[in-house]
N, C-alpha and C positions, 0 to 999 in steps of 0.2 A: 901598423899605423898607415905604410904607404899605400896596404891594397885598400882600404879602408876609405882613404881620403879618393885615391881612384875610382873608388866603387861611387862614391858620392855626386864625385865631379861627372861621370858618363851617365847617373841617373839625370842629371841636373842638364847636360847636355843632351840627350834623349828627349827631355821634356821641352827642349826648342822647337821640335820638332813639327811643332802644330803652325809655325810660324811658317812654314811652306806651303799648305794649305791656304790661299785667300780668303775664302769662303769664311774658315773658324776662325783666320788672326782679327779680320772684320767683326766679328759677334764677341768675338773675344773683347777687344778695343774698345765697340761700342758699350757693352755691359760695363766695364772699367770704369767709362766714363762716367758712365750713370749710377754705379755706386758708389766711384766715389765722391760725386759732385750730389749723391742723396745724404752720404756721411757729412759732408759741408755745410750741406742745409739745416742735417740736424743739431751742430755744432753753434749756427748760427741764431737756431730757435732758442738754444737753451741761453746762448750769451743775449739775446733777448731778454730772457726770462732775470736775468741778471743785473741786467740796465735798469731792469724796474726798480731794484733792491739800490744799486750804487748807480747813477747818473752817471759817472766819469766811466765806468765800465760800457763803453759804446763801440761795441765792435761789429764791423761791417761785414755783409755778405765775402767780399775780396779776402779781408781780412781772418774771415771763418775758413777760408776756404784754402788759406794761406797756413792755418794752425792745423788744419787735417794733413795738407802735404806735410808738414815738419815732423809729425807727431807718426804718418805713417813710414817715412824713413827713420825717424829715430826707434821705432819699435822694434827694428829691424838688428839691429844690435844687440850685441850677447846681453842678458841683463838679470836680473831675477825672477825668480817665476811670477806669472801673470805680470810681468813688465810695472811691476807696481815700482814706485820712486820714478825711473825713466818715463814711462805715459805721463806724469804729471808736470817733470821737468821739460820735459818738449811743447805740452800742451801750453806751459807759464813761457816758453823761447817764443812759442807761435804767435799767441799775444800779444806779446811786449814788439813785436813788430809792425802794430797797427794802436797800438796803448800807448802812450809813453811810461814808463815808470814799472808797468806788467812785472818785469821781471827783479827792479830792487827789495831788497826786503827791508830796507826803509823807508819805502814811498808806501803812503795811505792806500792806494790801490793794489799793491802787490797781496793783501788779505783779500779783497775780491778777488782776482786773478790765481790765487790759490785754493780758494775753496774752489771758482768755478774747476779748475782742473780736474779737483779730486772727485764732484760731481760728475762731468764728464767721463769721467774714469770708470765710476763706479754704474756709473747706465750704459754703459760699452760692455763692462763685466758681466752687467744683468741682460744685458741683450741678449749675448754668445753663450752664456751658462742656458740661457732663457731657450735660443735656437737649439741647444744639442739635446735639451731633455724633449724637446718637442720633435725633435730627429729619431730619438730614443723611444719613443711614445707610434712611432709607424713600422708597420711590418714589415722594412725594407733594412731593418738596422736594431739589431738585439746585441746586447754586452756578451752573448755566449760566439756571436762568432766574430768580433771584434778579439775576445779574449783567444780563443783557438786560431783564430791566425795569426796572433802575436804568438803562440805557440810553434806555428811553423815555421815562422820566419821570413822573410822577404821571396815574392816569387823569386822562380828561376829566369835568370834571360833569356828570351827566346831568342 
């Protein structure tokens, strides 16, 4: 278990490494910022689309963009696969920070701010299922060597 978790931690500190380079931590940064302030936007579009449905459901650019920070740290967390229960319960914490009420499950709006979540959810799922068979779909990326090098195992360190 100990050389295991070793092995982990020196990959993981390895991959700082680009952080010395100006140049990449710069592209790096900028890209970051832009996706995820375009995840923001999209969060924002759909609590739009939402408002329309429930008036008390009016949540702000700030506020959209406040449920993507919550929701990309709490995803971050051990959880079950495809983060399903957790994505929904961060995305209903994220809310309820710009909502009043988001988060009770007494309050009339906590059924908006619940279904919006698991919409949310579910167009995040279809995104990323969406991006890998399209990954899957280019000559650069076939499940035969994806599977054979899960066969070989982790390179060696050079």
């Amino acid at each position: 278990i100990a050389a295991t978790i070793e092995h982990r931690l020196v990959e993981m500190i390895r991959g700082f490494e680009v952080l010395e380079d100006g140049k990449n931590l710069g592209v790096f940064v900028v890209w970051s910022v832009v996706y995820w302030f375009a995840n923001g936007v999209g969060v924002w579009v759909l609590a739009r689309g939402f408002h329309t449905i429930d008036p008390a459901f009016d949540l702000s650019l700030v506020g959209a963009l406040a449920t993507m920070g919550i929701v990309a740290v709490g995803i971050m967390l051990p959880n079950s696969p495809g983060n399903f229960g957790q994505f929904q319960w961060f995305t209903v914490l994220g809310v309820s920070l710009s909502i009043a009420g988001a988060a009770d499950k007494h309050a009339a709006i906590y059924v908006t701010a619940f279904a919006f979540a698991n919409v949310h959810y579910f167009l995040q799922l279809l995104w990323y299922m969406g991006m890998g068979v399209l990954g899957l779909a280019t000559p650069w990326v076939s499940l035969h060597d994806l599977a054979m090098a899960r066969k070989s195992g982790p390179a060696e360190l050079t």
